[in-house]
C-alpha positions as CSV (number, residue, x, y, z in Angstrom):
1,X,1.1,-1.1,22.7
2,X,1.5,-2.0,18.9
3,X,-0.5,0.6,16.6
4,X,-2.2,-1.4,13.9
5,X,-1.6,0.3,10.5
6,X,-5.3,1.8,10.4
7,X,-4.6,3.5,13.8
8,X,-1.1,5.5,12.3
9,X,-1.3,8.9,12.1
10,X,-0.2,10.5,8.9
11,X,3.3,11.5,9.6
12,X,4.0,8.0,10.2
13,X,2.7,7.1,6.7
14,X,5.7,5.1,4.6
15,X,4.0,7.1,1.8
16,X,5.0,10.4,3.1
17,X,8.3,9.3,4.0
18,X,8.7,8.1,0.6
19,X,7.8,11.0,-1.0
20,X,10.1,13.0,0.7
21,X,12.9,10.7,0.4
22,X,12.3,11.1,-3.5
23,X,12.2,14.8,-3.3
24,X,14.8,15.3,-1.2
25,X,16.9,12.8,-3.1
26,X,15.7,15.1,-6.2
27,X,16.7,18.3,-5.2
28,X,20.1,16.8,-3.8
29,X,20.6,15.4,-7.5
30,X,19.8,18.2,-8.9
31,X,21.5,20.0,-6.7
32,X,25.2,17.9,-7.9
33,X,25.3,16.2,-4.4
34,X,25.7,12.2,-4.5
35,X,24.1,11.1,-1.0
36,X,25.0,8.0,0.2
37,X,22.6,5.3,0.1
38,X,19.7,5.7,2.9
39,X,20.9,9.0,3.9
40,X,17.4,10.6,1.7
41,X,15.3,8.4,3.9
42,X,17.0,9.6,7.2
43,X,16.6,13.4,6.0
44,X,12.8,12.7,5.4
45,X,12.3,11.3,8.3
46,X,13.7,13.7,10.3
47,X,12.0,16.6,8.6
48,X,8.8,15.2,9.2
49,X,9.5,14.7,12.8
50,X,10.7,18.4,12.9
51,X,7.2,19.5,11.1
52,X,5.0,17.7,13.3
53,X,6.9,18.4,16.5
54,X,6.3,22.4,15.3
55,X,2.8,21.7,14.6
56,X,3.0,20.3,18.1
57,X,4.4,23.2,19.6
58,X,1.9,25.8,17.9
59,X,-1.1,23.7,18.8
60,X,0.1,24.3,22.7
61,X,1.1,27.7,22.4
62,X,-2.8,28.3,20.3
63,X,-4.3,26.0,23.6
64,X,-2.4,28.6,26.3
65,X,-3.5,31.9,24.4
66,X,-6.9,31.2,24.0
67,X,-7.3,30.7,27.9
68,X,-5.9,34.0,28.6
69,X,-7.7,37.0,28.6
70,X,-8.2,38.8,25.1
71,X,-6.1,42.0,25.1
């Protein structure tokens, strides 16, 4: 099933990705490190996927404590 770009979530957004890219291209600059070309777009995207795989993972660990008993 294709997702049509209205139906993306936000962490797929290329605007996110982009802005990421350009800050972690930024802070690598600034930094004195030269990244190869496309490298800033790989580190963006797989920060993102480690954010919302976390967010993930606290929303499931939220959903198991709440149907526990309160202690």
């Amino acid at each position: 099933m294709s997702l049509i770009p209205t139906d993306r979530g936000a962490f797929q957004s290329l605007t996110i990705r982009s802005a990421a890219a350009i800050a972690i291209a930024a802070a690598a600059s600034r930094l004195g490190v030269e990244l190869p070309e496309g490298v800033a777009q790989e580190l963006a995207g797989a920060a993102i996927d480690l954010v919302v795989t976390l967010g993930l993972i606290g929303v499931a660990v939220g959903r198991a404590r709440a149907r526990g008993p309160i202690i």
